[in-house]
C-alpha positions in Angstrom: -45.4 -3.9 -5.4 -48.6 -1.8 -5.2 -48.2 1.7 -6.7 -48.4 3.1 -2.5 -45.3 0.8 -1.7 -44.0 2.1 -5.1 -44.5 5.9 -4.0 -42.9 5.1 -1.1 -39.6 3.3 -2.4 -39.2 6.3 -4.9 -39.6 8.7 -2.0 -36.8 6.9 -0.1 -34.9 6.4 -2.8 -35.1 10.2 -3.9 -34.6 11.6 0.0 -31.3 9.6 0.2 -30.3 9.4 -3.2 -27.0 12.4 -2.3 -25.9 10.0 0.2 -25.5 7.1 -2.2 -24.2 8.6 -4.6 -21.6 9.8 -2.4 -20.9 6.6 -0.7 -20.8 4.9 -4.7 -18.5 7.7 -5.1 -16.0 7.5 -2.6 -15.5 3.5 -2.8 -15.1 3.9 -6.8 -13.6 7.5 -7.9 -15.6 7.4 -10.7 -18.6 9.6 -10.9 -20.1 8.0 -14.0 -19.2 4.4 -12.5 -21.6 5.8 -8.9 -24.5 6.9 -11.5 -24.5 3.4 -12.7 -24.3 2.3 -9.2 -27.3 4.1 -8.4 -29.3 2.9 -11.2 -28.7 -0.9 -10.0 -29.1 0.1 -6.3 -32.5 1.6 -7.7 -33.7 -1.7 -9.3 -33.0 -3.7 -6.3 -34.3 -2.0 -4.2 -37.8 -1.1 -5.8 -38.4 -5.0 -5.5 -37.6 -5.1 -1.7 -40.3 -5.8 0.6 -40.1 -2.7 2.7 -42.4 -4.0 5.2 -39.9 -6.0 6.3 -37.0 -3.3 6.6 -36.2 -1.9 9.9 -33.5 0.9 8.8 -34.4 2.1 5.2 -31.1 4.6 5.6 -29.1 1.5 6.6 -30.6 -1.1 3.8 -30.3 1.4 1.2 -26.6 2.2 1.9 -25.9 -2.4 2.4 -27.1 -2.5 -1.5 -25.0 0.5 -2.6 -21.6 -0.5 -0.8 -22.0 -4.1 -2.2 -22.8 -3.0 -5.4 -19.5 -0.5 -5.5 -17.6 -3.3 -4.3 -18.3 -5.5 -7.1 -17.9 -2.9 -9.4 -14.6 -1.8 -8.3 -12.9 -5.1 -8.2 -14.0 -4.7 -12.4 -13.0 -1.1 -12.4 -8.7 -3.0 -11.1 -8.3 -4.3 -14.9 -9.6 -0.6 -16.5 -6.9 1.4 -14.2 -4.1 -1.5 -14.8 -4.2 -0.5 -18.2 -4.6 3.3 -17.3 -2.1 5.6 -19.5 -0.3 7.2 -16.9 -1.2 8.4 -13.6 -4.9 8.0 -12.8 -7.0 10.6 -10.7 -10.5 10.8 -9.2 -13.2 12.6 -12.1 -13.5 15.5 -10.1 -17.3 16.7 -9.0 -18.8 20.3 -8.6 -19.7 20.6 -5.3 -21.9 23.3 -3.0 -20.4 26.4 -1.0 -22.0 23.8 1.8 -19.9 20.7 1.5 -16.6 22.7 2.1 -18.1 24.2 5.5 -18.4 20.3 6.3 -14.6 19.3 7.6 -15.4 15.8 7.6 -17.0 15.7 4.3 -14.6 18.0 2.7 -12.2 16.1 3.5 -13.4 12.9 2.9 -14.4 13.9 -0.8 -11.1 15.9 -1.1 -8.3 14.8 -4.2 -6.0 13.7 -1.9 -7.8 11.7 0.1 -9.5 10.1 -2.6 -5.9 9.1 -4.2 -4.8 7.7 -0.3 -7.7 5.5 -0.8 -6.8 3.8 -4.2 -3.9 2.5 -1.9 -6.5 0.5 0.3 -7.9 -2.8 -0.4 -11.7 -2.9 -1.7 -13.0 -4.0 1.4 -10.9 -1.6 3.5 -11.7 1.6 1.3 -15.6 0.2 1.7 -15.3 0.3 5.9 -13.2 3.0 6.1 -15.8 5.8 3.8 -18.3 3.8 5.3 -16.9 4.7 9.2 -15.3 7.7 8.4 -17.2 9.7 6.3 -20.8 8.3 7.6 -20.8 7.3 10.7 -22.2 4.0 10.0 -22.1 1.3 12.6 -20.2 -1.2 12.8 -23.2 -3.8 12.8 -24.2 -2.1 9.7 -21.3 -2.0 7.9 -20.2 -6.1 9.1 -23.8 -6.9 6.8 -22.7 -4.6 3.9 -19.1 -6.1 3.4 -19.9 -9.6 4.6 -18.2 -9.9 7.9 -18.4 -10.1 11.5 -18.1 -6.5 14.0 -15.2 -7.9 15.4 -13.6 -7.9 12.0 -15.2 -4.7 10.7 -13.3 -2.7 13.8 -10.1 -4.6 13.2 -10.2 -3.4 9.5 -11.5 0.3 10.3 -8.1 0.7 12.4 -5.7 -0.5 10.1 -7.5 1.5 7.0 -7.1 4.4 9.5 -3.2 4.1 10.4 -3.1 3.3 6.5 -3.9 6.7 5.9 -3.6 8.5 8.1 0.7 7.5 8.0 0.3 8.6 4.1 -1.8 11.5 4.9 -1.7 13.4 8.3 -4.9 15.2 8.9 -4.1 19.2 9.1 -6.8 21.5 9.3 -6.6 24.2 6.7 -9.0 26.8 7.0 -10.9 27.4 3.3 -10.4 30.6 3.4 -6.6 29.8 3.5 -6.9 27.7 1.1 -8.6 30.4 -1.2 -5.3 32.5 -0.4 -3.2 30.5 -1.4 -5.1 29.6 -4.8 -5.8 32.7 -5.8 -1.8 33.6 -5.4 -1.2 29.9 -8.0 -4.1 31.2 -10.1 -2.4 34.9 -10.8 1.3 32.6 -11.8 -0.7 30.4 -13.8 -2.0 32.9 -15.7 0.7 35.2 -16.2 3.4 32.1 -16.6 5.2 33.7 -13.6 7.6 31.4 -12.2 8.7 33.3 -9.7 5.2 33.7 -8.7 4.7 29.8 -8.4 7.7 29.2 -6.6 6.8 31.4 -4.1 3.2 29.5 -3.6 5.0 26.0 -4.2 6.2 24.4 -0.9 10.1 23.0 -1.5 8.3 19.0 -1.4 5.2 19.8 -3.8 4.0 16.9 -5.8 2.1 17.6 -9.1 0.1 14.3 -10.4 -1.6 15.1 -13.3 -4.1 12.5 -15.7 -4.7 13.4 -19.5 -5.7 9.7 -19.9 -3.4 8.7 -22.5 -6.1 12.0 -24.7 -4.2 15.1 -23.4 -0.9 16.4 -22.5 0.3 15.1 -18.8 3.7 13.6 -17.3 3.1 10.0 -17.6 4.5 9.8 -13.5 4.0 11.9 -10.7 6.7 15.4 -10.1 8.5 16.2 -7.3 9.7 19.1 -6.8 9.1 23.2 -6.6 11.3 24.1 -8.9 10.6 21.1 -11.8 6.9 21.7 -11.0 7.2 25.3 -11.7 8.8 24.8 -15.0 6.6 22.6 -15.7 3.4 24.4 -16.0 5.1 27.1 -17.4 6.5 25.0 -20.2 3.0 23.3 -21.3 1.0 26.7 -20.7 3.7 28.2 -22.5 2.5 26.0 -25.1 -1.3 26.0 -25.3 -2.7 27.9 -28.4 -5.2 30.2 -27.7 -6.9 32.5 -24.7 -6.4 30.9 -21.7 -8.7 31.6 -18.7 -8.3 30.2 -14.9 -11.0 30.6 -12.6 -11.8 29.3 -8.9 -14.6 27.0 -8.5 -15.7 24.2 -5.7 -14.6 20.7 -6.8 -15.2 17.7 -4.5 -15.8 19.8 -1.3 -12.2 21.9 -2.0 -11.5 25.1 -3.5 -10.1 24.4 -7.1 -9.1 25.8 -10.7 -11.3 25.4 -13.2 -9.1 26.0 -16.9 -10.3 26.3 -19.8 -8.6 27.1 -23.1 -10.9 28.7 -26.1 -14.1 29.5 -23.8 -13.6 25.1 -23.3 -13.1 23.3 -20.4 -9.7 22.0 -20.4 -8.8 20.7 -16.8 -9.3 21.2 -13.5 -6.7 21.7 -10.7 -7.2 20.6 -7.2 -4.3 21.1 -4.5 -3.5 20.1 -1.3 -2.2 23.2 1.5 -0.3 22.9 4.4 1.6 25.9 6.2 0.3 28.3 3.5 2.0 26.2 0.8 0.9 23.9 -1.7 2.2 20.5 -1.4 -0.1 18.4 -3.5 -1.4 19.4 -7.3 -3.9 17.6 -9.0 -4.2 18.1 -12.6 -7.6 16.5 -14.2 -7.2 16.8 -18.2 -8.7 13.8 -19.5 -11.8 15.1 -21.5 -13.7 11.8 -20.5 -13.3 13.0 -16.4 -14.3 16.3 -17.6 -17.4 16.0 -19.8 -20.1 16.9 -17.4 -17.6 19.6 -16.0 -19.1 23.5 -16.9 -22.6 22.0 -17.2 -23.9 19.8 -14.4 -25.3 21.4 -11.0 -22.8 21.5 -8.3 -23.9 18.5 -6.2 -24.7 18.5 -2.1 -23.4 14.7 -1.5 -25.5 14.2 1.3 
């Protein structure tokens, strides 16, 4: 490759490199397994002969879903023999991404935990449809299979979640509401205060990766939820300090204990109540947390 066709592939690369990480990202979960991703995607593609691509969007985003996929049948051993309950390393996103529904949601916690339930190859056609708008031509070269077969897999991903996660439109700024009101209980330990923000049905997951403090399996409940945080914040040595951020297109906590990150809490609102919590404490997930620049996606 001449150092033109070399100017141009690191151009390409560069104007789409949100969008593949984002697509690396949804498949996987894993933010530092979709750097990696891009890396490879990077190498193969600066020996492509781009004279003889039609779509450079479309080849760039084939070589980054196949890629994933063969990384996150690998990635099925590492969470088998996960300690505990296993969550998404969440990202810092723009003010931006959360005024995108679509991509909000597609990036969201819960979603991204809905789609640990699929199979490799439907999580792959279902980000790929759902979240990008990619053909269904396009996506039957990425994953290996005919249209026909693409579409049939699309719906079943979508009744898959959508029967585990009905779509409800929450406003942000609703969502802000109702996270300030958890922020102010978790703060103060005020159970009353997070009963009254908890809906009856709330379901805290939490993941200290086998490193930090978390209940090994998912908690049901307002009430043990409540007690819950109370009892482990109760607990922590030190200045505690809560504070809203943007994590993976949402509103979210960001805690830290000491000045030091410590965890981040996502949630889930429906009807002005929170009935999903997720609780990121596993220092690994939360390295780049308080440092890196909150990311576009696309």
């Amino acid at each position: 490759m001449n150092d033109h066709a070399t100017d141009v592939a690191t151009d390409t690369f560069l104007a789409h490199r949100n969008l593949l990480f984002t697509v690396a990202y949804e498949i996987l979960g894993s933010a530092a397994d979709a750097e990696d991703i891009l890396q490879e995607t990077w190498l193969r593609w600066a020996k492509v002969d781009l004279g003889q691509v039609r779509d450079r969007r479309a080849y760039l985003v084939r070589i980054v879903t196949r890629q994933s996929l063969n990384r996150l049948r690998t990635m099925k051993r590492r969470k088998e023999a996960y300690v505990g309950s296993w969550l998404p390393a969440p990202l810092l996103t723009t003010p931006d991404v959360a005024e995108d529904v679509e991509l909000a949601e597609s990036v969201s916690m819960a979603l991204m935990l809905v789609l640990e339930t699929l199979s490799p190859t439907e999580r792959a056609v279902f980000v790929l449809r759902e979240a990008f708008d990619v053909s269904y031509d396009d996506i039957a070269v990425a994953v290996d299979k005919t249209p026909a077969a693409v579409r049939q897999i699309a719906h079943r991903a979508r009744r898959h979640v959508d029967a585990r996660q009905p779509r409800r439109a929450v406003s942000p700024g609703q969502t802000r509401a109702v996270l300030e009101s958890f922020r102010r209980a978790v703060e103060t330990r005020d159970l009353q205060g997070l009963l009254d923000v908890l809906a009856p049905e709330v379901v805290l997951v939490s993941d200290g990766g086998g490193v930090k403090h978390a209940a090994p399996r998912p908690v049901t409940g307002a009430g043990k939820v409540a007690r819950m945080f109370v009892g482990v914040l109760s607990k922590l040595g030190g200045a505690l300090s809560v504070e809203q951020t943007a994590v993976n297109g949402n509103s979210a906590l960001l805690v830290r204990l000491n000045g030091e990150v410590d965890g981040v809490i996502a949630v889930r609102v429906e009807n002005a109540r929170i009935v999903g919590l997720y609780y990121v404490r596993n220092p690994e997930k939360l390295s780049h947390i308080g440092s890196e620049t909150p990311l576009t996606l696309r």
